[in-house]
N, CA, C and O atoms as CSV, one atom per row, in Angstrom:
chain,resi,resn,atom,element,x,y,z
A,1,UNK,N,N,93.156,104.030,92.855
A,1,UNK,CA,C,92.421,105.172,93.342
A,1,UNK,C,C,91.959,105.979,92.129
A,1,UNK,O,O,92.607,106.224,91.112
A,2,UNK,N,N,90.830,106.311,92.407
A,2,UNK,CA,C,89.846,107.178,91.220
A,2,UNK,C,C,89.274,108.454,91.795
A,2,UNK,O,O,89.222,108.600,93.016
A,3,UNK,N,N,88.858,109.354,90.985
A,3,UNK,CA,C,88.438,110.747,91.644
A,3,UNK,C,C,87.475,110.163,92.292
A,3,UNK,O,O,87.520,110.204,93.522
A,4,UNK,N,N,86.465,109.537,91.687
A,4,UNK,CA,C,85.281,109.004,92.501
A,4,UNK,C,C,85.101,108.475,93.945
A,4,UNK,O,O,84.086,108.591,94.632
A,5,UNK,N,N,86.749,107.620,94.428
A,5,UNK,CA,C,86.811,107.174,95.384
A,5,UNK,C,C,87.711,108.634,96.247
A,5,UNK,O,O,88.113,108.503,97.403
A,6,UNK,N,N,87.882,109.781,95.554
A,6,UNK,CA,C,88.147,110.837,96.521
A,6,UNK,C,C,87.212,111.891,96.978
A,6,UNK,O,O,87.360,112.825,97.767
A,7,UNK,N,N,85.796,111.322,95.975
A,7,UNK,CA,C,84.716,112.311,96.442
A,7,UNK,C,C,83.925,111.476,97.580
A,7,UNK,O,O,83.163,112.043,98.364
A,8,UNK,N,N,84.227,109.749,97.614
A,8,UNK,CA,C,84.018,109.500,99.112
A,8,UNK,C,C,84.421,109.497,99.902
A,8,UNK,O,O,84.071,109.171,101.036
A,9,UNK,N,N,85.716,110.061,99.269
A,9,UNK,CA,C,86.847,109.759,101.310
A,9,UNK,C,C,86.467,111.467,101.403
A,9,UNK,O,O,87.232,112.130,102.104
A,10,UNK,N,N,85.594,112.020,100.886
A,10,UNK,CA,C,85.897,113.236,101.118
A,10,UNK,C,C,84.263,113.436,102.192
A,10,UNK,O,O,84.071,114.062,103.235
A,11,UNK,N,N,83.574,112.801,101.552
A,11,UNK,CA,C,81.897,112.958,101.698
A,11,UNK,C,C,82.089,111.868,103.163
A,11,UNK,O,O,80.979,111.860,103.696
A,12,UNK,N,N,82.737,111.273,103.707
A,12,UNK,CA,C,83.204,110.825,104.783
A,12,UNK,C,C,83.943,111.069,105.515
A,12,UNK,O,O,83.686,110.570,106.611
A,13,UNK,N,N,85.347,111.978,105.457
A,13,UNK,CA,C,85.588,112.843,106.188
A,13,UNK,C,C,84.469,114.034,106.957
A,13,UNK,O,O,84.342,114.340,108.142
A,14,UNK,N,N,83.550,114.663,105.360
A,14,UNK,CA,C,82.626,115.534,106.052
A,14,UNK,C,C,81.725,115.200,107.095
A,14,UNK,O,O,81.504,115.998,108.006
A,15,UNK,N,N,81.168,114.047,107.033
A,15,UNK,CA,C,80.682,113.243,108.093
A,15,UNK,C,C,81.079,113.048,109.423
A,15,UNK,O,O,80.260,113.136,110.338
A,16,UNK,N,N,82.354,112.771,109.627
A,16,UNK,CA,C,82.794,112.436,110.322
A,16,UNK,C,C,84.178,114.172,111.204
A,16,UNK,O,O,85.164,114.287,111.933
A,17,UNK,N,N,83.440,114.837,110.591
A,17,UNK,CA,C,84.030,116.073,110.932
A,17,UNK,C,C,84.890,116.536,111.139
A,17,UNK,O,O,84.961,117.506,111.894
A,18,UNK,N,N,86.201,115.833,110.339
A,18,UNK,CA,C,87.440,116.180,110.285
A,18,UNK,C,C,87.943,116.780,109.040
A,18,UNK,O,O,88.304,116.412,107.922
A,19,UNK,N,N,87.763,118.255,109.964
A,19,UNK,CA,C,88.024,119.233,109.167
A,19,UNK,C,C,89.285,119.171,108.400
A,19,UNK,O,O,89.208,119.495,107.215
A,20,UNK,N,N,90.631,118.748,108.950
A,20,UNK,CA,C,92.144,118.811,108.418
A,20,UNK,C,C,91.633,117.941,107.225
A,20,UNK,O,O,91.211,118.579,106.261
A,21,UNK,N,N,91.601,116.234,107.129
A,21,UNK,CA,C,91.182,115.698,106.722
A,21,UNK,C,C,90.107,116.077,105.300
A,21,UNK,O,O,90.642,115.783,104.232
A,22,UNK,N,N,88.852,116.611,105.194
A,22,UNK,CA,C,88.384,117.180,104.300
A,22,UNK,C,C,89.253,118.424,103.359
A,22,UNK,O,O,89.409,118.429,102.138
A,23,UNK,N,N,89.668,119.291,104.212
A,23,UNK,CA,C,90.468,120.246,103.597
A,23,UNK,C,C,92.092,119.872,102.349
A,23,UNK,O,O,92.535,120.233,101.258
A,24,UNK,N,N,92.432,118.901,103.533
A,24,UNK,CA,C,93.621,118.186,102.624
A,24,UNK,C,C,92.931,117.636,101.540
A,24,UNK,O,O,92.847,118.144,100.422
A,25,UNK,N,N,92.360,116.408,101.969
A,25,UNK,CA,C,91.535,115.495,100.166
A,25,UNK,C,C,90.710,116.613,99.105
A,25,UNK,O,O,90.690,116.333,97.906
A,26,UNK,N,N,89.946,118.051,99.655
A,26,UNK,CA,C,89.632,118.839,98.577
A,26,UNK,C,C,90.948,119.290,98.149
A,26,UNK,O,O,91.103,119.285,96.927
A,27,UNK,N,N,91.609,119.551,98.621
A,27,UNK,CA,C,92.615,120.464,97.702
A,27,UNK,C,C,93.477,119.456,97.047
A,27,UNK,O,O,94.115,119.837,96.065
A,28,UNK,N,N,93.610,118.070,97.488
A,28,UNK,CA,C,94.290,117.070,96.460
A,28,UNK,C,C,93.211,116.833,95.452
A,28,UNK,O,O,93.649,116.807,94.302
A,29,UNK,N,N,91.798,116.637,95.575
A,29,UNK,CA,C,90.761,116.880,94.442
A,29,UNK,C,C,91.344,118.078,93.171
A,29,UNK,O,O,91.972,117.860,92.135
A,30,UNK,N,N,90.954,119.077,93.626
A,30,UNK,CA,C,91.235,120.253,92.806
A,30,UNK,C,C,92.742,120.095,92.204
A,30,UNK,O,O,92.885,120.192,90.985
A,31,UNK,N,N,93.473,119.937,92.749
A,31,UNK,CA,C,95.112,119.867,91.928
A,31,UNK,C,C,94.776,118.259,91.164
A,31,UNK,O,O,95.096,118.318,89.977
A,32,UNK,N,N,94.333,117.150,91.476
A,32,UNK,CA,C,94.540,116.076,90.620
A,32,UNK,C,C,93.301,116.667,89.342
A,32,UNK,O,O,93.528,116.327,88.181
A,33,UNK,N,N,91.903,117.628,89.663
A,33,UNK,CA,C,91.189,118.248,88.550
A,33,UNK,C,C,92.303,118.488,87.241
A,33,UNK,O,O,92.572,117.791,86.263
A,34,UNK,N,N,92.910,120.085,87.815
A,34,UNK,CA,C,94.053,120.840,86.903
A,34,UNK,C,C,94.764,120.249,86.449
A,34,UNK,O,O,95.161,120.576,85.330
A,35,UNK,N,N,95.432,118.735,87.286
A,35,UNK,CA,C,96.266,117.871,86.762
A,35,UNK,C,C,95.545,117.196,85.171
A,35,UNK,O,O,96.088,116.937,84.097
A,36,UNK,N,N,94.411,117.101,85.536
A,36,UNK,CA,C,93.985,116.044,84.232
A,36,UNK,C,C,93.366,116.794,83.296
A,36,UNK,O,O,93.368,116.428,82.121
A,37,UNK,N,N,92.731,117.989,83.713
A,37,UNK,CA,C,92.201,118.935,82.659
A,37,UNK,C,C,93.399,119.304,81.773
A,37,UNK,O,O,93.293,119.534,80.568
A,38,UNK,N,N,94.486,119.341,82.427
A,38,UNK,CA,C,95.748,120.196,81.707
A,38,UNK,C,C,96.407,119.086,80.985
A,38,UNK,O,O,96.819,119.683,79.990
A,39,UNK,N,N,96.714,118.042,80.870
A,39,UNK,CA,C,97.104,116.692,80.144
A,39,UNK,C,C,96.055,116.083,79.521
A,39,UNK,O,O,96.244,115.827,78.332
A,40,UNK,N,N,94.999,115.778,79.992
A,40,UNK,CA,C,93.583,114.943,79.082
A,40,UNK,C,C,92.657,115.801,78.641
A,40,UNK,O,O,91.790,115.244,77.967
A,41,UNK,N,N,92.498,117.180,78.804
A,41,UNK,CA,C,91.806,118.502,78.361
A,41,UNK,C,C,90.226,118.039,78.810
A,41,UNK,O,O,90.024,117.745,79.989
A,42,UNK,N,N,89.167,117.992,77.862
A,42,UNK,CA,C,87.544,117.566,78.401
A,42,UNK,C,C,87.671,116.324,78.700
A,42,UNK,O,O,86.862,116.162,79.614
A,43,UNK,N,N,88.290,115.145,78.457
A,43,UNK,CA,C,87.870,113.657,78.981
A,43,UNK,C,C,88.532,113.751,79.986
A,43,UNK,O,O,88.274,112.645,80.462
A,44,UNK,N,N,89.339,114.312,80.849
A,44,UNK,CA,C,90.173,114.229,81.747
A,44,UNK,C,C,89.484,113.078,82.968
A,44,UNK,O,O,90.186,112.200,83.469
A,45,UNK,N,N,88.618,113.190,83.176
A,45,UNK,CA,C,87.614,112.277,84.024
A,45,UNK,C,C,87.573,111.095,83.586
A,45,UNK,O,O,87.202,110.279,84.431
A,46,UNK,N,N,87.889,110.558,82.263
A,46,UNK,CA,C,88.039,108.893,81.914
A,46,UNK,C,C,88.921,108.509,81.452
A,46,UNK,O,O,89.030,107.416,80.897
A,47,UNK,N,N,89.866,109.459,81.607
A,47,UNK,CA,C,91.186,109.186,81.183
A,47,UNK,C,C,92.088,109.245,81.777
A,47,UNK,O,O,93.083,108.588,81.469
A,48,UNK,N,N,92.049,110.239,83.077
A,48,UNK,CA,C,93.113,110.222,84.338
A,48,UNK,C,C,93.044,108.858,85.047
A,48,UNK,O,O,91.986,108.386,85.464
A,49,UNK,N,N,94.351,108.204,85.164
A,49,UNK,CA,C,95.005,107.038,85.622
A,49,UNK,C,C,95.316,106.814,87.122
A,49,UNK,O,O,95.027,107.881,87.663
A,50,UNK,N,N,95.734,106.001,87.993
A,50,UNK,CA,C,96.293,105.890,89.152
A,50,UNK,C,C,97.480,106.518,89.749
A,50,UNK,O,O,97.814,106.971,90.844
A,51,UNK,N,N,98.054,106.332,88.397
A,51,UNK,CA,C,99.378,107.044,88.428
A,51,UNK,C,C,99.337,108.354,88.517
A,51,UNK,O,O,99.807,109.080,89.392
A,52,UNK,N,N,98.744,108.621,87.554
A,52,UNK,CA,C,98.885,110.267,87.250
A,52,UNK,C,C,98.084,110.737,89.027
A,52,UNK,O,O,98.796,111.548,89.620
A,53,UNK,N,N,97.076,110.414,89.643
A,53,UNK,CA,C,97.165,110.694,90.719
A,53,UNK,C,C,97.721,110.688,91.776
A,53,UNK,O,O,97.598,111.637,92.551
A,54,UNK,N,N,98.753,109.197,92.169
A,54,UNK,CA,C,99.634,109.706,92.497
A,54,UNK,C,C,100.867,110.460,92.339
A,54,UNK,O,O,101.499,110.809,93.337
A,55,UNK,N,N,101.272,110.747,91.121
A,55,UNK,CA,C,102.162,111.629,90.899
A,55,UNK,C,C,101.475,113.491,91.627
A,55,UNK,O,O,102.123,114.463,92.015
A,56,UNK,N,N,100.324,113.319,91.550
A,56,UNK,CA,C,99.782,114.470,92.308
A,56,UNK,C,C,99.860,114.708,93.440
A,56,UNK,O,O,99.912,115.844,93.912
A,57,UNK,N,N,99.888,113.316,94.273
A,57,UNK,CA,C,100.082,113.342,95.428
A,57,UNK,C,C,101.455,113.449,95.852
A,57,UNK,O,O,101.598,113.916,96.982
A,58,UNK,N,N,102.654,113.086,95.134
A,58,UNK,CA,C,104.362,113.387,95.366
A,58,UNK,C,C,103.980,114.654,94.976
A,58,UNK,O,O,103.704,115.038,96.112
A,59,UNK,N,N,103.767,115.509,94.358
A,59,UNK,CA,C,104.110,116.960,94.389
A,59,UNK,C,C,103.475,118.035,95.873
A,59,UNK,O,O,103.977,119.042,96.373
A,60,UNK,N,N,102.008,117.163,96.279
A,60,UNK,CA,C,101.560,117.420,97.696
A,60,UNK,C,C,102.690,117.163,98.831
A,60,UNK,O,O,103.112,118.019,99.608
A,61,UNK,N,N,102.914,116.401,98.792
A,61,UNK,CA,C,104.087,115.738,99.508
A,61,UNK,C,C,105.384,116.406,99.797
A,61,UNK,O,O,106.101,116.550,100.787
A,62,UNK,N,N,105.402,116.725,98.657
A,62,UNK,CA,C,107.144,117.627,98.522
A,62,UNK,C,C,106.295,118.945,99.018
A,62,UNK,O,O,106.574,119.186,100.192
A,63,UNK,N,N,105.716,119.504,98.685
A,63,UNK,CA,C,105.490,120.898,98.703
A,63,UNK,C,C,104.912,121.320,100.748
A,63,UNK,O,O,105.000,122.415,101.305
A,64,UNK,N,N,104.468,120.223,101.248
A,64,UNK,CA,C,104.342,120.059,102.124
A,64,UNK,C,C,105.429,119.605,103.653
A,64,UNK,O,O,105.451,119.959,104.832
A,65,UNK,N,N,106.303,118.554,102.703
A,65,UNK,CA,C,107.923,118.816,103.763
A,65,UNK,C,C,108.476,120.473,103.741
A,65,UNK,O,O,108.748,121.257,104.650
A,66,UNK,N,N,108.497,120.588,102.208
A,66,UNK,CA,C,109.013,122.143,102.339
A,66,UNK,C,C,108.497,123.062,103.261
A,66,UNK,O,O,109.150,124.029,103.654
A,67,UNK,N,N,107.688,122.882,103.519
A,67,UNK,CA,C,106.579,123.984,103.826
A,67,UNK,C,C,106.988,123.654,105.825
A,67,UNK,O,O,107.344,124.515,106.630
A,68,UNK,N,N,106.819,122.522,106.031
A,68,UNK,CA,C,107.041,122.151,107.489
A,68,UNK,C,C,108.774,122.871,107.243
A,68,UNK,O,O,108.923,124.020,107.658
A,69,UNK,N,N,109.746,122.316,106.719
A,69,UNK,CA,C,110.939,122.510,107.086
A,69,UNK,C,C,111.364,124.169,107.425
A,69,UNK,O,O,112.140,124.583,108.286
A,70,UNK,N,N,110.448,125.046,106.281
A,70,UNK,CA,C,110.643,126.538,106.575
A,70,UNK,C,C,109.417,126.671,107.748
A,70,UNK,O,O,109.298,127.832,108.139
A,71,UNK,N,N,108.994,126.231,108.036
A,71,UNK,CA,C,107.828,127.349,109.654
A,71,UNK,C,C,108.612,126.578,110.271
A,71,UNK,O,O,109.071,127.519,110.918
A,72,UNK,N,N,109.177,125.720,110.654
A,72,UNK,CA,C,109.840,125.347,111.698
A,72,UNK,C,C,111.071,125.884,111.865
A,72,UNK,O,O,111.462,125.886,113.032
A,73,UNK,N,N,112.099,126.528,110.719
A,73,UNK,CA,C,112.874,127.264,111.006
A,73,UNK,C,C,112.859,128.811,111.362
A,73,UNK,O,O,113.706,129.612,111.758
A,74,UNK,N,N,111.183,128.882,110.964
A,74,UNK,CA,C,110.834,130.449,111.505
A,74,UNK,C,C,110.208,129.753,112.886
A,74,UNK,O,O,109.277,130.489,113.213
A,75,UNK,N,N,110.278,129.039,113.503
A,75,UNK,CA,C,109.560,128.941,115.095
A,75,UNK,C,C,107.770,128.945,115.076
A,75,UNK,O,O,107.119,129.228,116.081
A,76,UNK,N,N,106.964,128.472,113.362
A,76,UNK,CA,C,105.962,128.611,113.568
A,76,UNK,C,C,105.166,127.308,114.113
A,76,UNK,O,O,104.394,126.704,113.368
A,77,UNK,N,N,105.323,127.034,115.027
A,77,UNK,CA,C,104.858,125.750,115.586
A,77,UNK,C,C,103.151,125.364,115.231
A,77,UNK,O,O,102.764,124.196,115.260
A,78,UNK,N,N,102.533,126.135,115.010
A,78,UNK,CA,C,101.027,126.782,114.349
A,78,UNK,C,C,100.876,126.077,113.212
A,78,UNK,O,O,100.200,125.048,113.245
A,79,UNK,N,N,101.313,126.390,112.343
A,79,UNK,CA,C,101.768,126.079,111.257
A,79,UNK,C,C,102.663,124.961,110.380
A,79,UNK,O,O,102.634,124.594,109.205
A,80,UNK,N,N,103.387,124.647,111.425
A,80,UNK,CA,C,104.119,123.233,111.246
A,80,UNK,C,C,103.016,122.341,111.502
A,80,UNK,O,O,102.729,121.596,110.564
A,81,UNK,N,N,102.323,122.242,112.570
A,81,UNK,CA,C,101.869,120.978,112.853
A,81,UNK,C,C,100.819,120.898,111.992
A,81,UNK,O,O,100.447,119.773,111.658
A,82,UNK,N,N,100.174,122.017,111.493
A,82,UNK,CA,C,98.752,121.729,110.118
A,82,UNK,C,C,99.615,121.438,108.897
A,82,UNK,O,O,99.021,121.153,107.857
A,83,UNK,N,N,100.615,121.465,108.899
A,83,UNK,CA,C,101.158,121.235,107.752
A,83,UNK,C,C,101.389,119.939,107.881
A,83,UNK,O,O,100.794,119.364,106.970
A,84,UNK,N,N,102.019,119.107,108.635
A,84,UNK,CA,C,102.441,117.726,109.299
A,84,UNK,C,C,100.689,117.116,109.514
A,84,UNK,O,O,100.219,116.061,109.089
A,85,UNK,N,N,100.329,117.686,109.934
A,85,UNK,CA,C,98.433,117.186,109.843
A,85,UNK,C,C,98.185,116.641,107.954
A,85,UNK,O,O,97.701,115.554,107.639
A,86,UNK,N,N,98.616,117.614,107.042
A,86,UNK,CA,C,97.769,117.367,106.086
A,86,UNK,C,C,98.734,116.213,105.680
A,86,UNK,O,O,98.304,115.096,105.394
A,87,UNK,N,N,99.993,116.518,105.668
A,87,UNK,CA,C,101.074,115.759,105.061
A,87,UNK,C,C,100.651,114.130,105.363
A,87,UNK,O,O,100.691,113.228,104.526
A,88,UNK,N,N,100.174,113.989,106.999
A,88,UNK,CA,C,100.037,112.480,107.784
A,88,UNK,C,C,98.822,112.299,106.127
A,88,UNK,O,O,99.239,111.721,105.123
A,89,UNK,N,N,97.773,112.746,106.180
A,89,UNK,CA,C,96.904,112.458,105.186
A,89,UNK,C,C,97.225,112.066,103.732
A,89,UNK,O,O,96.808,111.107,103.082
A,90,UNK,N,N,97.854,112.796,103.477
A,90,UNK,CA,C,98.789,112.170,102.404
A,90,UNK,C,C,99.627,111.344,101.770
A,90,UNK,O,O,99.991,111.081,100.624
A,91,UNK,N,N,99.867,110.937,103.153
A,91,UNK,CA,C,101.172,109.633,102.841
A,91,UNK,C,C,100.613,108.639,102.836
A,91,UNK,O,O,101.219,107.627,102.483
A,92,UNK,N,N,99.127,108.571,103.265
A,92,UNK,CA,C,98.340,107.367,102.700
A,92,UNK,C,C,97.922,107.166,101.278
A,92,UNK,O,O,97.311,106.152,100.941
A,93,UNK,N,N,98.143,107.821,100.700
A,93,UNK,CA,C,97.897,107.679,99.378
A,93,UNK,C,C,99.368,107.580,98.294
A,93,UNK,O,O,99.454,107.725,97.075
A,94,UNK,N,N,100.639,107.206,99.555
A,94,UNK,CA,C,101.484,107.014,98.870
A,94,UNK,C,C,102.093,105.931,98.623
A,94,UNK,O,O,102.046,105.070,99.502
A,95,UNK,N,N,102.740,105.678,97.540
A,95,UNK,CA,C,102.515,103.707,97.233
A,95,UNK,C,C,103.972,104.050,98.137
A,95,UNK,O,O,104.493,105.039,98.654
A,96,UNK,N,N,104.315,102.368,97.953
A,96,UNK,CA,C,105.840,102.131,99.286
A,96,UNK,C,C,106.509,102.760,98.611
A,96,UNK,O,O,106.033,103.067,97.518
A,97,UNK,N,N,107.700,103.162,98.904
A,97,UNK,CA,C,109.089,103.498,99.028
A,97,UNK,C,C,109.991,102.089,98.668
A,97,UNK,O,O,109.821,101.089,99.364
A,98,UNK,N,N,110.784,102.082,97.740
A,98,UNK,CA,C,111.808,100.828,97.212
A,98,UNK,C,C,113.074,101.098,98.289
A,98,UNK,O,O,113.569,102.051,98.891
A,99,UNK,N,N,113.234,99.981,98.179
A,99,UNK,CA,C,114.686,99.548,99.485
A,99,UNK,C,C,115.688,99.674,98.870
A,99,UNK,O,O,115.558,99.348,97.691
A,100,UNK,N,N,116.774,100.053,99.183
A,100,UNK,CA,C,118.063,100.620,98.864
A,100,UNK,C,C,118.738,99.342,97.546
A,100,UNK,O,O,119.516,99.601,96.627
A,101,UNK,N,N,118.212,98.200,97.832
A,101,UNK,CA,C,118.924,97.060,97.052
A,101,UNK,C,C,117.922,96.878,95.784
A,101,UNK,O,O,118.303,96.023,94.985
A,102,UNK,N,N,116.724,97.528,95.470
A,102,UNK,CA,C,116.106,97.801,94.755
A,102,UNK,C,C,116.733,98.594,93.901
A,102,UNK,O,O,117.167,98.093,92.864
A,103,UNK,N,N,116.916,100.061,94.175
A,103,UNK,CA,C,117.599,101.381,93.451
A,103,UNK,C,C,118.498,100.748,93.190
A,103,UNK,O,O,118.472,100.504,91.984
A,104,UNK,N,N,119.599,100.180,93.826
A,104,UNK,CA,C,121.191,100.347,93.371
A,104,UNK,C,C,121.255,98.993,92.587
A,104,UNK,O,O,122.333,98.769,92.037
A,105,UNK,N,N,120.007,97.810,92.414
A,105,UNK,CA,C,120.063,97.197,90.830
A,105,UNK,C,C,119.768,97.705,89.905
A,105,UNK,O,O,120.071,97.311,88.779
A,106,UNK,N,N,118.943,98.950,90.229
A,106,UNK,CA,C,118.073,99.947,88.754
A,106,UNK,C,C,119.071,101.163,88.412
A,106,UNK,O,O,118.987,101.913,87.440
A,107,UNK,N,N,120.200,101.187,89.610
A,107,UNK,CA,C,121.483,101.563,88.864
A,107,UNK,C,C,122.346,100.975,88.376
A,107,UNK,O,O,122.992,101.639,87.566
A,108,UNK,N,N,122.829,99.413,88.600
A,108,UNK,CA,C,123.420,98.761,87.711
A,108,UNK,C,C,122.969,98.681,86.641
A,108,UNK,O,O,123.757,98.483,85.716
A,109,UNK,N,N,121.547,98.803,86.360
A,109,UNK,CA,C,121.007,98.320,85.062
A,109,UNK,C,C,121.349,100.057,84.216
A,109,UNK,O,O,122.089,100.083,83.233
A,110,UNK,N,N,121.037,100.699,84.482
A,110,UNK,CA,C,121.040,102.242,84.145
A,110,UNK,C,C,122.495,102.071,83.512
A,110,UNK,O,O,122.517,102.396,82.325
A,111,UNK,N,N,123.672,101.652,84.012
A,111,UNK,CA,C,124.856,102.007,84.059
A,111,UNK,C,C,125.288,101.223,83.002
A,111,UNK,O,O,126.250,101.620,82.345
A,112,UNK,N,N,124.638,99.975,82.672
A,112,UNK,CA,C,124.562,98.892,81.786
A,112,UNK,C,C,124.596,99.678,80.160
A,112,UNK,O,O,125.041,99.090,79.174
A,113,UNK,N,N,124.205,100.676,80.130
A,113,UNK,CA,C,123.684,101.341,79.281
A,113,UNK,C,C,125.017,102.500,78.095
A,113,UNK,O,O,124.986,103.072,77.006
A,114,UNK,N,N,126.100,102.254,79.344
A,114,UNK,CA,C,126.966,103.276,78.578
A,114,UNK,C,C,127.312,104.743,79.133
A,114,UNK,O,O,128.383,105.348,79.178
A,115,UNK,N,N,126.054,105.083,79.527
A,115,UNK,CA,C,126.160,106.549,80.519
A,115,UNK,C,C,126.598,106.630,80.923
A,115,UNK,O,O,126.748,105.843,81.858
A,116,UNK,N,N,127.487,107.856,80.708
A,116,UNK,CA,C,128.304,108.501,82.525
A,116,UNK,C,C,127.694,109.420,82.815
A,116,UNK,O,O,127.567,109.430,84.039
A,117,UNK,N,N,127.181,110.309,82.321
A,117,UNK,CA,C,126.389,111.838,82.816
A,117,UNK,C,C,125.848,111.357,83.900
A,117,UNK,O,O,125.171,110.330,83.847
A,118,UNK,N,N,126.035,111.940,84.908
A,118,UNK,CA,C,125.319,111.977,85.763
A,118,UNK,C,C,123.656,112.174,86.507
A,118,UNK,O,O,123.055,111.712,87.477
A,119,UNK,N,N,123.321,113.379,85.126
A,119,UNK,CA,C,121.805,113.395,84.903
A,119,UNK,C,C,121.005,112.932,84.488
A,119,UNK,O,O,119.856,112.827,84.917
A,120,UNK,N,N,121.770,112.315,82.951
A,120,UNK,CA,C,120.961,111.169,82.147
A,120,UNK,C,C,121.277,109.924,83.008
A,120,UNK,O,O,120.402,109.174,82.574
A,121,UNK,N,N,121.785,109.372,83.718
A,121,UNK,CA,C,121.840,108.059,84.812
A,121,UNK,C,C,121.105,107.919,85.812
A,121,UNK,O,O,120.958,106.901,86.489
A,122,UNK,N,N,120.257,109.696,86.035
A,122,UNK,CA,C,119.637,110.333,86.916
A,122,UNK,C,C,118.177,109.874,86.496
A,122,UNK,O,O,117.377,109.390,87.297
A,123,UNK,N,N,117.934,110.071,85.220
A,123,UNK,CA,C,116.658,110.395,84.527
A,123,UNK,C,C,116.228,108.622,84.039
A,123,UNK,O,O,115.143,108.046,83.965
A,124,UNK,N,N,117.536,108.204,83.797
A,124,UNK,CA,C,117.085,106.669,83.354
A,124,UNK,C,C,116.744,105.874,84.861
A,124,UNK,O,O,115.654,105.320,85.002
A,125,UNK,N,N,117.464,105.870,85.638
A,125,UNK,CA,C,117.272,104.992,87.123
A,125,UNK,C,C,115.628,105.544,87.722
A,125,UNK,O,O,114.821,104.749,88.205
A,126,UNK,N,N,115.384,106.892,87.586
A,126,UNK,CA,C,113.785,107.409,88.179
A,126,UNK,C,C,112.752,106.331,87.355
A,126,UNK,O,O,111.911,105.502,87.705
A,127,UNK,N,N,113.266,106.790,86.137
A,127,UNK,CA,C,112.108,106.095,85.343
A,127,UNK,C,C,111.802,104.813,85.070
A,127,UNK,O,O,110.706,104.480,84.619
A,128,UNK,N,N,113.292,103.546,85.470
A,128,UNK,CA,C,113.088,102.185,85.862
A,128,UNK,C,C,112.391,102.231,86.940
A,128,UNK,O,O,111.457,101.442,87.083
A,129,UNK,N,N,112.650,102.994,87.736
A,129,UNK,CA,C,111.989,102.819,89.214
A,129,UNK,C,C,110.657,103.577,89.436
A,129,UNK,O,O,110.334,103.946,90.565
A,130,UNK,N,N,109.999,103.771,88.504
A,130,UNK,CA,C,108.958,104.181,88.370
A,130,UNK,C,C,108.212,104.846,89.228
A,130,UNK,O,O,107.015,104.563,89.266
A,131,UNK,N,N,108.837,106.067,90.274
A,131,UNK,CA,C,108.240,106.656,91.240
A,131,UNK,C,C,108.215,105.874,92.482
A,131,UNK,O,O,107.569,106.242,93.463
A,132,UNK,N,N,108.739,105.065,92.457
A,132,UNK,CA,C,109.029,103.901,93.567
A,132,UNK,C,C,110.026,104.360,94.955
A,132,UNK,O,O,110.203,103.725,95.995
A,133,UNK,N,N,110.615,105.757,94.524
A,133,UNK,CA,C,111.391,106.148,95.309
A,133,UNK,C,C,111.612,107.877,94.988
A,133,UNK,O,O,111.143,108.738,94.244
A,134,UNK,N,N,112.568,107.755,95.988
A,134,UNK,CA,C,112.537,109.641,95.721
A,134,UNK,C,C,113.647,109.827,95.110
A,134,UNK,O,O,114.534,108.980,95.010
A,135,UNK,N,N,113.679,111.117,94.593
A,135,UNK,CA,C,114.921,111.485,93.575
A,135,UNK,C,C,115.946,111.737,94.798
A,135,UNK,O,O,117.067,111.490,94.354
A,136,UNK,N,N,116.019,112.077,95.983
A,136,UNK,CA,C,116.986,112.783,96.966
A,136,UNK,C,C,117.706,111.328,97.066
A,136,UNK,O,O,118.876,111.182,96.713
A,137,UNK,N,N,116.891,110.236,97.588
A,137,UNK,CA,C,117.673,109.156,97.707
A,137,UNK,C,C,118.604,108.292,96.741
A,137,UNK,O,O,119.650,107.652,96.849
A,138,UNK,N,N,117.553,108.651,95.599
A,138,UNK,CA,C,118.429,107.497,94.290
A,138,UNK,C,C,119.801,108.697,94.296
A,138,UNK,O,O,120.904,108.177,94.464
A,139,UNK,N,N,119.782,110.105,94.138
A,139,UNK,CA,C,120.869,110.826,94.063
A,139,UNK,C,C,122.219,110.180,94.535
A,139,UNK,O,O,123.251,109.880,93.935
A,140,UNK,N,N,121.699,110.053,96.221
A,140,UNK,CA,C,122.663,109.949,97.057
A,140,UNK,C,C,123.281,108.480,96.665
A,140,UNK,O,O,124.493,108.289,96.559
A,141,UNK,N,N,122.523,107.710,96.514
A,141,UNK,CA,C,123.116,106.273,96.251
A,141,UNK,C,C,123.677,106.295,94.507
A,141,UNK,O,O,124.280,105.274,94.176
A,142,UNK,N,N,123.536,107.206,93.590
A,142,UNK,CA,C,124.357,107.350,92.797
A,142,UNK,C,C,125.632,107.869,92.908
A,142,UNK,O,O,126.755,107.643,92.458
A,143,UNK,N,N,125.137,108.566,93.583
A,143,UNK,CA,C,126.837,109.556,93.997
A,143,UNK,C,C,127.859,108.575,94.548
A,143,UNK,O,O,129.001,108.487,94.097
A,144,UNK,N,N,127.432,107.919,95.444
A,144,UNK,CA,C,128.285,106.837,95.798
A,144,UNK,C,C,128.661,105.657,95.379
A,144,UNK,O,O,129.629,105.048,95.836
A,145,UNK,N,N,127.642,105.110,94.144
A,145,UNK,CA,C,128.329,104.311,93.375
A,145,UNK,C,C,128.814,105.016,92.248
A,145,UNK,O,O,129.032,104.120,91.433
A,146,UNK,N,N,129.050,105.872,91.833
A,146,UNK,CA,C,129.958,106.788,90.723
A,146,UNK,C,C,131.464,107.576,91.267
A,146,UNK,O,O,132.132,108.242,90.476
């Protein structure tokens, strides 16, 4: 995925008049912009990667469960579901999720290493697993093999 291919899912949403839809992909536009202006400065446009966009899109992501988990504990049902609207939009642009027997070899291998800290075992297993999974889960499956 390239900005280019988000100024057509965007110029096709508008078409097709889904407003949630347009609104979500501009504002993932504009944050993957800041994202690359702020790391690639003026080339940011031939130099921002796949990755680096989706890493834009896990911070949409997170910021968006959060966001459902508090209006739903205030009763804003309004508000939950546009939030759960943009979020559905989003998770298409999210690569799979690694299976539990995935992580807990990229913690044997991590562990291979000498580490006990818990954070640095933390920081080495994310980064074998290359965004392949979420930090809440690899946590939990560290905790339990430690």
């Amino acid at each position: 995925m390239d900005v280019t291919h988000l100024n057509t899912l965007i110029f096709t949403s508008l078409k097709s008049g889904d407003k949630i839809r347009t609104e979500t992909l501009r504002t993932l536009l504009s944050d993957v912009r800041y994202f690359g202006i702020e790391k690639y400065r003026s080339d940011w446009e031939k130099k921002i990667s796949a990755s680096d966009i989706v890493e834009v899109v896990k911070k949409q992501v997170k910021k968006h469960r959060e966001s459902i988990e508090i209006f739903s504990k205030a009763k804003r049902n309004d508000l939950t579901h546009k939030e759960q609207a943009e979020l559905d939009v989003l998770l298409e642009f999210m690569p799979g999720e690694a299976d539990d027997s995935v992580i807990q070899s990229a913690i044997e291998e991590a562990k291979k290493t000498g580490e006990t800290n818990f954070g640095k075992l933390m920081g080495i297993v994310m980064k074998n697993l290359n965004g392949s999974a979420s930090g809440e889960r690899v946590a939990r499956l560290l905790k339990t093999t430690l």
